[in-house]
N, C-alpha and C positions, 0 to 999 in steps of 0.2 A: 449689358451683361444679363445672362439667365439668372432669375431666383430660383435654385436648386438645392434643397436640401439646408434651408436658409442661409446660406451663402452666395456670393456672387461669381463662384466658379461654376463654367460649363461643366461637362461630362470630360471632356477633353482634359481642358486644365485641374480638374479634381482628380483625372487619372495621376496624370504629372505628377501630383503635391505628393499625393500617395505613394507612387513608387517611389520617387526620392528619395519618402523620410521612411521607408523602408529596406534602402541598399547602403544610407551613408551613415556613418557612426552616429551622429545626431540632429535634432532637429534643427540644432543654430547652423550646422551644415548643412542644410539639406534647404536651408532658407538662403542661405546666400547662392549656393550652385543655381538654385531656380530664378533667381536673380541675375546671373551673370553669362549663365548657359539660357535661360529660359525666359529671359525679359521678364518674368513676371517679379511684382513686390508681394511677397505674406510673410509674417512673423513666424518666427520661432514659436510664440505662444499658440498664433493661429492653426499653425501645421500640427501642433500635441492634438490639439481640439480634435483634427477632420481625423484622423490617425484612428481607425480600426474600430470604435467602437461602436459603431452602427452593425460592422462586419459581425460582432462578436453576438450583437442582438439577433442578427439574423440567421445566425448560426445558432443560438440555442432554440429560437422558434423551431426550424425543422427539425432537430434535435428531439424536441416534444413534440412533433406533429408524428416522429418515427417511433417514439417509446409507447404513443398513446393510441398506434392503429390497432384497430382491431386485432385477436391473436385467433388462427394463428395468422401471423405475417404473409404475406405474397411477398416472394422475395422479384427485383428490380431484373429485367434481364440487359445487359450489356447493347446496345445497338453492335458491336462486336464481339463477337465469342471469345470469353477469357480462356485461355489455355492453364495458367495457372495463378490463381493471387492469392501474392503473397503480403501475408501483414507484418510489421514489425513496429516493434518497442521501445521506447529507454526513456534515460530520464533526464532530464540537465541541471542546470541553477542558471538562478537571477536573482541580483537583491534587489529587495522591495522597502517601502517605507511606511509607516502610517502614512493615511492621508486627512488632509482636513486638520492638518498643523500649523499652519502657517510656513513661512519660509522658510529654508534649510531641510536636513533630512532628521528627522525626526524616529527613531526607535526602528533603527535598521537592523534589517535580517538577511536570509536567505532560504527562499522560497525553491522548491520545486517544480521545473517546468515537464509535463508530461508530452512527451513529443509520440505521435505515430507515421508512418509511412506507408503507402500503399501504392504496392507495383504490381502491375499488369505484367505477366512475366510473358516467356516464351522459352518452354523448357524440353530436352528430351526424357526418355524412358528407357532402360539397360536392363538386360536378361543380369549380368551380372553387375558388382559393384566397380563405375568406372575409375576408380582411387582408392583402392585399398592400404598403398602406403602413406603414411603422414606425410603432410605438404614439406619442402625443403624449409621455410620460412621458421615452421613448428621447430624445426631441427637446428634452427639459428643460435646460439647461444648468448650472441648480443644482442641478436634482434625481442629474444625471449624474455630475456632480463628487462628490457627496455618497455616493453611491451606489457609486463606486470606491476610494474612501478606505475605506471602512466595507468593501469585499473586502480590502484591502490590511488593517487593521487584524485582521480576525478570524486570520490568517494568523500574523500575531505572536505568540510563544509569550509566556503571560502578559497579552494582553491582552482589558479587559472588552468594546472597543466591538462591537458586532451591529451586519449592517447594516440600513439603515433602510428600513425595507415602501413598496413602491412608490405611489406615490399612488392606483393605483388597489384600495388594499385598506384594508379597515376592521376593528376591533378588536370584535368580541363577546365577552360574556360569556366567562370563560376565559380571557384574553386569546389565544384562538386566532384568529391571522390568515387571512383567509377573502378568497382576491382577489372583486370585483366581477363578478359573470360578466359578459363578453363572448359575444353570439350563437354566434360559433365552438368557446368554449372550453368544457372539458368538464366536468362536476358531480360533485363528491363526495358520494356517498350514502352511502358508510359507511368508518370509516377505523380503522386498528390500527398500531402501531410495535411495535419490537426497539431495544434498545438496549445496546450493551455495550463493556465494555475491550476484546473477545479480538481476537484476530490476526484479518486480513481472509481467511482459508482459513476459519477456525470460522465468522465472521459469518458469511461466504458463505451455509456450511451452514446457521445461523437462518433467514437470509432466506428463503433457499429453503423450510423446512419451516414456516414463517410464509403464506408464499405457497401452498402445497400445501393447507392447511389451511383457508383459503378460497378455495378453487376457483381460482386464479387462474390455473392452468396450463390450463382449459379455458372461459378468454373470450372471444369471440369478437375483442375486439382488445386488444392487450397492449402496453403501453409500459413501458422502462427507461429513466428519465432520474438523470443525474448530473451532476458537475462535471469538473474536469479530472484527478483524482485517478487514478492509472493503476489504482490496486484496485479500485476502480470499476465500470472495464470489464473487468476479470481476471472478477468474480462475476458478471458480465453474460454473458459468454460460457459459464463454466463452469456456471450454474446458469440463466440467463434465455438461452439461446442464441434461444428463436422472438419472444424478445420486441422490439420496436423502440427500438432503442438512440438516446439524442436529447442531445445535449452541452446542458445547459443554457445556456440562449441571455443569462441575465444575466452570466456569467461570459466571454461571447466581449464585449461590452459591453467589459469590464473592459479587457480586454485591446485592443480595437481603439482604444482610449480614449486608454489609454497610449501607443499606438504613434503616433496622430496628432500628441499633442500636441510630441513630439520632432522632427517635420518641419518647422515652419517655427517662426518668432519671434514671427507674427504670429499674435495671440488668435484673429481671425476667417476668419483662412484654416484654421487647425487646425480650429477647430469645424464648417467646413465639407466640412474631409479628412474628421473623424468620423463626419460624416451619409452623404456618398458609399459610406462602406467599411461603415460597420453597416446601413445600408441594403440594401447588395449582400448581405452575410452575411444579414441578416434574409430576403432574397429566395433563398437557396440560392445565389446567385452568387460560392462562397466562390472560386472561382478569380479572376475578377479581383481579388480582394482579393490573394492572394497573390503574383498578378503586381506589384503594386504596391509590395507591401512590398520587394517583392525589387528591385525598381527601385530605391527607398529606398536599401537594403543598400548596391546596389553606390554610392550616392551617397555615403552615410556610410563605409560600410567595415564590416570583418567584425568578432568581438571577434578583439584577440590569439591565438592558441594558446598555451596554456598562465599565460594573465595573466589575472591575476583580477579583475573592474572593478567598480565600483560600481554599484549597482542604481540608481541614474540616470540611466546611461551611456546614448548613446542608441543604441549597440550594442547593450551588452546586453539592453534594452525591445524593438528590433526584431526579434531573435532568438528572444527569449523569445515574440514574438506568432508568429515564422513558425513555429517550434516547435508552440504549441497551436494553430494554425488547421488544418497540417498532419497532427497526429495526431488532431484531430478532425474532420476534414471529413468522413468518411463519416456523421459524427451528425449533421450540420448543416445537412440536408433539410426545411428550416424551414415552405418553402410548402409542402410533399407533407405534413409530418406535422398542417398545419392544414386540409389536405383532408381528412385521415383524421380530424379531431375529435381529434388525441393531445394533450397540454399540452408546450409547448416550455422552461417553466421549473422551477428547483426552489425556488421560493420556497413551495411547500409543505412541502419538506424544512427549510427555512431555520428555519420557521415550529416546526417538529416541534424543531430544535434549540435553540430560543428559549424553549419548554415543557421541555425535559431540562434546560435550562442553571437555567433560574428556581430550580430545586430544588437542585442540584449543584455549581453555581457560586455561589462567594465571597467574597471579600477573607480572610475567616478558616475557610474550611471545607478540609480536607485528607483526603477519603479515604484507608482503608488500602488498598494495593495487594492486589487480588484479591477476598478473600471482601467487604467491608466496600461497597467501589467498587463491587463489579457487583451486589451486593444491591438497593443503592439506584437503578440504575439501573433494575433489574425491577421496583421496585416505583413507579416514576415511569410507566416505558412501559405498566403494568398500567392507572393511573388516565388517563391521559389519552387509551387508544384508549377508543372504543366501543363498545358493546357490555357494558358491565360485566365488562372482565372482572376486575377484583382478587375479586370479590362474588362469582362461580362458582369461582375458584381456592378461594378462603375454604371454599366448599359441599364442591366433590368434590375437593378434594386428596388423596391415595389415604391419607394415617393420621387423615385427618377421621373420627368416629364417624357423621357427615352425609350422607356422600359413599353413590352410589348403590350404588357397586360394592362398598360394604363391605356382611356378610351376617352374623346370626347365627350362633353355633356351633350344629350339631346338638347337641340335649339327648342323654343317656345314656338309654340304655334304663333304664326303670323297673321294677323287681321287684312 
């Protein structure tokens, strides 16, 4: 057997161990299938060990090999001409444990997984806007209901529900969510994620040297979509400043949703506030929306200062909507960015945390805080972009004996 990597697995069977204990719920899983499917014998404990955290070293090295080049930057060109990349956001959960406790789980949380996505689109361009009316889905009344619940729950710390994929998207192989294209909307041809614990200053900088790496700083058109998360557009600005920044348009949904249904008693005048105001939003018309809430306000009244209300209050809902429509409105150029061909939602992203989560997420799994947590998170975002990449990490990791860059020693001169 090869000494690789101080273990006794080839390049081959290190690929195996890896992908396993990164598609099956867990490592005690992923030991026996490689057993029974794969002839081979490794533990459970063994398989935690090889799991990601090499990846994750390696990934912060160029990480700081990209924050530290010289400024200004050369940006990466594409061996293929980007038509449009687009980046996208969100966030998940995972609980984590101390580590370094001995057995059992010890001072259990939940931690933040910052998930990104990046897709190499292929989009068109329209003299005018190809969708002017709101999608049939937006007009759903049970789909819409459902669909705000399911924002509101992922939001709960500790809880499992996702929300649920718009009707117009279907489940392939993988179960990666793939929307139905619509004429206007733009195509994924090839897609890669990041995924990790660290603070949104480090992410930033992944994102960034993720993006760099495939060409994405010289596409001809560039979109950043996100949610409402203010770090969000912290790394939007500091690292995607040319890019066009686009509030995802399901989460303004949410939110106008909410705020209608507080305005009157009646089921069918609310659901009709809903269509007016998400309509006008869908149409870039977020200022009459705003005029209206505000109208509202002064009907309802302010919250308190300094009283704290319950999130039913229908103060606090109306506040809370003029709040995000207002620090979002400059993203919320909805018909412009469907002229440009850019995607106005992140149910790509959503989809992206839906795949991190399958693996990470438990009722009984506790990552360790740190090494343990972000291993497996690298080793999840590895298999599910495209492109192979767990298989090329596997190849040229720089102490692989495989790897191109490594070189024989010059022999001694021979007497």
């Amino acid at each position: 057997m090869l000494k690789v990597d101080g273990h006794e697995y080839s390049p081959t069977l290190y690929l195996r161990i890896l992908h396993m204990a990164s598609v099956v719920d867990g490592f005690d899983t992923a030991a026996v299938a490689l057993e029974v499917v794969g002839e081979l014998s490794v533990s459970s404990r063994q398989i935690n060990k090889l799991a990601g955290a090499a990846m994750a070293e390696e990934r912060d090295a160029r990480t700081e090999k990209h924050v530290q080049s010289p400024l200004p930057r050369v940006a990466t060109t594409a061996e293929m001409p980007v038509d449009l990349a687009a980046v996208f956001g969100d966030g998940g959960r995972m609980r984590t444990r101390a580590p370094n406790q001995g057995s059992g789980v010890h001072q259990p949380h939940w931690r933040e997984t910052k998930n990104a996505g990046f897709h190499r689109m292929q989009s068109q361009s329209f003299d005018e806007d190809p969708q002017p009316e709101l999608p049939d889905c937006f007009r759903n009344a049970s789909y819409v209901e459902k669909l705000v619940k399911g924002l509101k729950n992922v939001r709960e710390q500790g809880r499992e529900e996702e929300v649920e994929s718009t009707p117009a998207e279907v489940e392939e192989p993988g179960n990666r969510a793939v929307p139905k294209a619509l004429p206007w909307q733009p195509e994924t041809l090839f897609r890669t994620c990041v995924s990790s614990l660290a603070e949104s200053d480090d992410f930033g900088a992944m994102m960034a040297t993720e993006a760099d790496a495939r060409g994405f700083y010289t596409a001809k058109k560039k979109a950043f979509v996100g949610d409402g998360q203010a770090y969000n557009w912290t790394i939007q600005r500091r690292w995607f400043r040319d890019f066009v920044p686009i509030a995802d348009f399901v989460h303004v949904v949410e939110y106008v949703y909410s705020a209608a249904k507080v305005v009157s008693v009646d089921a069918t005048v609310r659901w009709q506030q809903y269509l007016e105001w998400v309509s006008a939003c869908w149409q870039g018309r977020v200022g009459d929306v705003l005029g209206a809430l505000r109208d509202w306000q002064t009907r309802i009244g302010l919250p308190p200062e300094g009283e704290t209300l319950a999130d039913t209050d229908p103060r606090k809902i109306l506040q809370k909507t003029l709040t995000y429509l207002t620090n979002n409105r400059s993203r919320m150029a909805y018909a412009s960015y469907r002229r440009q061909g850019l995607p106005t939602t992140s149910s790509l992203a959503e989809s992206l945390v839906k795949q991190v989560s399958k693996r990470v997420k438990g009722t009984e799994k506790f990552w360790n805080d740190g090494v343990s947590g972000e291993a497996i998170l690298q080793l999840r975002a590895a298999v599910i972009s495209d492109g192979d990449r767990l298989a090329k990490w596997v190849q040229n990791r720089p102490i692989s004996a495989f790897s191109p860059r490594c070189r024989p020693l010059p022999l001694a001169n021979a007497t």
